[in-house]
Structures are given as C-alpha cells and as structure tokens.
N, C-alpha and C positions, 0 to 999 in steps of 0.2 A: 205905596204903603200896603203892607201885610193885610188881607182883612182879618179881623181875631173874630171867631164865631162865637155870636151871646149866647151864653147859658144861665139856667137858672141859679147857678152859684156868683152871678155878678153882681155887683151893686148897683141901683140905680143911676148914683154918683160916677162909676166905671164907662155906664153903656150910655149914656149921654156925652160924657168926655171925649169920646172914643166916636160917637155916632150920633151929633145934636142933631140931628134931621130929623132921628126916629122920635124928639122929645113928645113933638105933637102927636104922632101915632099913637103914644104910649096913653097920651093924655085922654083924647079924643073918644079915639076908639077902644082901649083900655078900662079907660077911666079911671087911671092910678095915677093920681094927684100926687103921688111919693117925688118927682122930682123938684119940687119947690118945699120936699118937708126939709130939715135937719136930720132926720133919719135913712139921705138917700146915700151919706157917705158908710154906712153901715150894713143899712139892711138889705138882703139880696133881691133878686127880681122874684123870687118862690116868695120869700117871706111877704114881699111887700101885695102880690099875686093869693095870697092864699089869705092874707090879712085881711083884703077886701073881698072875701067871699068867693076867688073864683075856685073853681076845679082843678086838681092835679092837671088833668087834660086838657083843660082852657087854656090852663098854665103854658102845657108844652104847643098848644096850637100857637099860641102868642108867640113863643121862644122862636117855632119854624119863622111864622108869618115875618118879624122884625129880619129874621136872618135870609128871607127870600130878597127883603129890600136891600140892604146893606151887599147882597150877592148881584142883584139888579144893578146897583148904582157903581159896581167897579169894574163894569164892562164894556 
C-alpha cells in the first residue's frame, strides 16, 4: 500500500481511515478529541488543530511528527 502524506487539508475522518494507529497519538498527545466528534467527517486537521488552540506551527510540527510514524511503520 501507497503511503499518502497527511496534510493539513485532511479530515480527521480521512487520516484515521487511512492510518487508525495514529488515532491515540492524536488523541493523547494532541488532545484533539475531533475523532469521536461528528465533525471529523468534515472538518480538516488545521481546523480541528487551530480550534483547539494550537499554533500554526504546533500545527505543522503535528502534521511532520504523525508523518515520521506512518513513514516508520512502512519499512
């Protein structure tokens, strides 16, 4: 399987689908509770990211970090 690199244009709904492993990362060390909202078939990883207060930059350290895993686990 292709890996497809998350970006902040995903949907919560998208990057869990695609990558359930990362759901607790997201959760955990995140703490963007978006993937059990109703709003995760919508709202993007920015939005839901910037909703909860983080920084543009948190944002994009998130986006690398999730993508170093997902890059880890296909080798």
């Amino acid at each position: 399987m292709a890996i497809v690199k998350i970006h902040k244009g995903m949907t919560m709904g998208e990057i869990v689908g695609r990558y359930p492993q990362l759901a607790g990362v997201i959760m955990e060390k995140y703490n963007l509770h978006c993937i059990g909202c109703g709003a995760s078939t919508f709202e993007t990883l920015e939005q839901g990211a910037l909703g909860h207060g983080m920084s543009k930059k948190q944002m994009q350290e998130m986006v690398e970090h999730l993508n170093s895993i997902i890059t880890k686990k296909s080798k």
